[in-house]
MIDOSE-1310 file (N, C-alpha, C; in nm, 2 decimals, decimal comma, always signed):
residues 93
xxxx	+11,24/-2,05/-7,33/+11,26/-1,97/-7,21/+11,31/-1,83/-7,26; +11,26/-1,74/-7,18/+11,27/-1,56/-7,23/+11,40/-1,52/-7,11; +11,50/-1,45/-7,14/+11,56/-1,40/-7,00/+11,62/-1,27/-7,02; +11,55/-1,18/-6,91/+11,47/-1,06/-6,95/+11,59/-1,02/-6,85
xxxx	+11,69/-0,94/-6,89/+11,81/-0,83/-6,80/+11,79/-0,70/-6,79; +11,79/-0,69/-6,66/+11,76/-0,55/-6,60/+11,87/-0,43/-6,66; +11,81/-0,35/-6,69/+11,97/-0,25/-6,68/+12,01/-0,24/-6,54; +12,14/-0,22/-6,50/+12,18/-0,16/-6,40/+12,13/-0,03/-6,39
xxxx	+12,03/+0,03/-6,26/+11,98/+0,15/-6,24/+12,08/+0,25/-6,18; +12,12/+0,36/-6,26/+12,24/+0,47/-6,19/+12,21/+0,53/-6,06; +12,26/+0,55/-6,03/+12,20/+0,63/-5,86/+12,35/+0,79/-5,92; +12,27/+0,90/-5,79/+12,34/+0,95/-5,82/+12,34/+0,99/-5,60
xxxx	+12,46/+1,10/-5,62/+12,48/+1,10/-5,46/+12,43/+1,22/-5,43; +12,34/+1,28/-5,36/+12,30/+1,39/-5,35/+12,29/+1,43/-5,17; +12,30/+1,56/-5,16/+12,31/+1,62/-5,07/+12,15/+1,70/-5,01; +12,07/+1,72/-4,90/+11,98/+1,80/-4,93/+12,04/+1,89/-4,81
xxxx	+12,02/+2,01/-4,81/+12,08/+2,12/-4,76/+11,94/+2,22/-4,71; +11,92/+2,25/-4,62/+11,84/+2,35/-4,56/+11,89/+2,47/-4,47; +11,84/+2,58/-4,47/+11,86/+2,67/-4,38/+11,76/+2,72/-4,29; +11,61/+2,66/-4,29/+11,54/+2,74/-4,19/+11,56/+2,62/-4,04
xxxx	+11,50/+2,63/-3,96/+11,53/+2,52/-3,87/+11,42/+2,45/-3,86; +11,40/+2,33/-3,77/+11,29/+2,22/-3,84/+11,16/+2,29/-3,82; +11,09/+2,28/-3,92/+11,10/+2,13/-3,94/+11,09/+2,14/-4,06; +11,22/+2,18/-4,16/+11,26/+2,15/-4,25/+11,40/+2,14/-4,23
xxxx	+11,43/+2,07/-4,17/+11,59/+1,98/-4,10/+11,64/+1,86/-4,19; +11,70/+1,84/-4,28/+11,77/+1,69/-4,35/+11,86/+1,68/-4,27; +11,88/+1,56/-4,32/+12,06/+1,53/-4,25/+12,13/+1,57/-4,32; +12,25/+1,60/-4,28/+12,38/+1,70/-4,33/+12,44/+1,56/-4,41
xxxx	+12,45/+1,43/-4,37/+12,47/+1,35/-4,47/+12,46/+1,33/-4,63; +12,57/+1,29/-4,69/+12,50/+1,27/-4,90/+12,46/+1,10/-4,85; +12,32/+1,07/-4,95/+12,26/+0,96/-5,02/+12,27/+0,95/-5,09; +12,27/+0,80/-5,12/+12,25/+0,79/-5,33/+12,13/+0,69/-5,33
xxxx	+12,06/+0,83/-5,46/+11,93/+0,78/-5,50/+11,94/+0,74/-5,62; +11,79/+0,72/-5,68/+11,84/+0,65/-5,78/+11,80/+0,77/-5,93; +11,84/+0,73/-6,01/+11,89/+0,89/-6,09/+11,77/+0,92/-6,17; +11,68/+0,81/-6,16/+11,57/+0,84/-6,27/+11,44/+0,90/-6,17
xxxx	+11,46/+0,95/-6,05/+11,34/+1,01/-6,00/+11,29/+1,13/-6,06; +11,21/+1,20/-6,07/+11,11/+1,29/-6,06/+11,11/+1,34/-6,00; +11,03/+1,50/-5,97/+10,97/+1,59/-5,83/+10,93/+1,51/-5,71; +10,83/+1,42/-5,79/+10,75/+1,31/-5,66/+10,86/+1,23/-5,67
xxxx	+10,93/+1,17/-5,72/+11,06/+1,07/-5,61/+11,12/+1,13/-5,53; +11,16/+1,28/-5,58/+11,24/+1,32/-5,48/+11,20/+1,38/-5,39; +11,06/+1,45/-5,40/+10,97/+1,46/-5,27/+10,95/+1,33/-5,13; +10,93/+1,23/-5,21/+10,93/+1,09/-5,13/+11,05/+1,09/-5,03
xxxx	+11,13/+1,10/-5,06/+11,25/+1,13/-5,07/+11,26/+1,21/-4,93; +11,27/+1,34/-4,96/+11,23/+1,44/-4,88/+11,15/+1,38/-4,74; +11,05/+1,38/-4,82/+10,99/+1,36/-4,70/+10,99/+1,24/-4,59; +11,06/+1,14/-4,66/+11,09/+1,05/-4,53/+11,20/+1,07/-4,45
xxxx	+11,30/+1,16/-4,50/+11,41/+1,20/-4,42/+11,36/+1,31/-4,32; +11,28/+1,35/-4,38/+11,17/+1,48/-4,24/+11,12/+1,41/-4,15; +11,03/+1,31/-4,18/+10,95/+1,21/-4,11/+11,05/+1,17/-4,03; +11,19/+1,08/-4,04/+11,27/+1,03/-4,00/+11,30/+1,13/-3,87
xxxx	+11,32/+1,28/-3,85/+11,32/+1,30/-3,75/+11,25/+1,42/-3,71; +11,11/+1,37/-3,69/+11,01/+1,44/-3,66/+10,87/+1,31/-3,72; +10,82/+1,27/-3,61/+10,69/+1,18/-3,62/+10,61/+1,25/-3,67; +10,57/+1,35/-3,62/+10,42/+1,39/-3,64/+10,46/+1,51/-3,82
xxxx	+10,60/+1,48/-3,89/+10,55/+1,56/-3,97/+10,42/+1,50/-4,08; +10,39/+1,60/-4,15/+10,29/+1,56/-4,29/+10,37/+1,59/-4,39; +10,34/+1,48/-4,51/+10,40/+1,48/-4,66/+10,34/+1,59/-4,71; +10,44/+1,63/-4,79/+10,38/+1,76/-4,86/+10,49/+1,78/-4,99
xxxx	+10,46/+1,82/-5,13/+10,51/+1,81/-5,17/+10,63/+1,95/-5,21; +10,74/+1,88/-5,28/+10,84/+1,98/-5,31/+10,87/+2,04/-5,42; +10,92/+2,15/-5,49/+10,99/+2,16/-5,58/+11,12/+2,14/-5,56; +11,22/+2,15/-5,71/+11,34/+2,11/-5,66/+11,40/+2,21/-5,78
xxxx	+11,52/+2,29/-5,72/+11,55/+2,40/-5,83/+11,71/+2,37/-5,83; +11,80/+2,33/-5,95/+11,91/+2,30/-5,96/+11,95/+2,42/-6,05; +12,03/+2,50/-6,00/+12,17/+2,62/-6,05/+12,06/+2,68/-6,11; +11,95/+2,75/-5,99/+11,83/+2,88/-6,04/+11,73/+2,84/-6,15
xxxx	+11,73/+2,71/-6,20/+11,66/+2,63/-6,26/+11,54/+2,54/-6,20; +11,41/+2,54/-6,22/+11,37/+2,44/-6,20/+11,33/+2,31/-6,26; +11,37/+2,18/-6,20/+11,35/+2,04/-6,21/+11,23/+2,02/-6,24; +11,22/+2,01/-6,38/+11,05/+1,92/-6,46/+11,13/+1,79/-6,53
xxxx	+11,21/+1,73/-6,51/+11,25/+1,62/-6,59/+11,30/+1,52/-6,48; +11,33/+1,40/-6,52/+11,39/+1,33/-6,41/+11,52/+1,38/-6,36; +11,57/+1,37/-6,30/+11,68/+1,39/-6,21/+11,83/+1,36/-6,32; +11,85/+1,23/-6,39/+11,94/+1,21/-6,49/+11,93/+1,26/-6,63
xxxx	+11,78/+1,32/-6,72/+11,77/+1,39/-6,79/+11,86/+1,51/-6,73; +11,77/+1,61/-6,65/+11,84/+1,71/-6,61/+12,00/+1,74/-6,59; +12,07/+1,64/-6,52/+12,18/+1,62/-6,52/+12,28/+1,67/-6,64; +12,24/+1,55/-6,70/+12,27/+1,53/-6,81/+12,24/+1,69/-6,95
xxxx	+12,14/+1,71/-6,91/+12,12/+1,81/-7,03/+12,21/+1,98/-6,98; +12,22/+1,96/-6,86/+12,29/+2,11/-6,80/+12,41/+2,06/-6,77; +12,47/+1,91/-6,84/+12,61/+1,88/-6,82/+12,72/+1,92/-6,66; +12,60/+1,91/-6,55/+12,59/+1,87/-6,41/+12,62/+1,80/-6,34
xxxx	+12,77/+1,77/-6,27/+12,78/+1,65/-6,19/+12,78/+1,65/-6,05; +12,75/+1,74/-6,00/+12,79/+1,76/-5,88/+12,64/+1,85/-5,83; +12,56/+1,79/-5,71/+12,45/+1,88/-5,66/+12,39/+1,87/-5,54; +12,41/+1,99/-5,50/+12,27/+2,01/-5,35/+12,20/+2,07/-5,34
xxxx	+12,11/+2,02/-5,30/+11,97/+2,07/-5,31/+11,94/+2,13/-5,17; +11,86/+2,26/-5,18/+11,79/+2,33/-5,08/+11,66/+2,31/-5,08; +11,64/+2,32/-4,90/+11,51/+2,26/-4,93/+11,44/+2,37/-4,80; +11,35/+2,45/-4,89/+11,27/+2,57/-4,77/+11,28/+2,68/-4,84
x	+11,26/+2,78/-4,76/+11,26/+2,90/-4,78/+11,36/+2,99/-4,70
């Protein structure tokens, strides 16, 4: 018999932050996601919290730019490489 252990997956707690008004609206609440997403996880992301209040929105995807940088790596690379613990994300224009 094989017994195959998961790593424990890190999450981290994140904030999404907007200023235009909806319908690019998040909740002013922090989540904890999980640390290894991507653009598209954290688009996913995004966009169900839009969805959540507003039915008729459509997915679309996001960029994600941490301290005038933008996010091409997962979320705990990046972290980790710009020695980053703390983040909110804006989301619009």
């Amino acid at each position: 018999m094989m017994i195959v252990a998961k790593a424990k997956q890190r999450r981290v707690q994140v904030r999404f932050v907007t200023k235009p008004k909806p319908p690019f609206k998040a909740p002013p609440t922090s989540i904890a996601i999980p640390s290894n997403l991507t653009r598209l996880g954290l688009s996913a992301v995004v966009n169900n919290l839009l969805k959540a209040g507003n039915d008729d929105w459509k997915t679309e995807p996001f960029d994600f730019v941490i301290d005038g940088e933008l996010v091409q790596m997962s979320l705990e690379e990046f972290l980790l490489a710009k020695g980053i613990s703390a983040i909110i994300f804006f989301i619009g224009t």
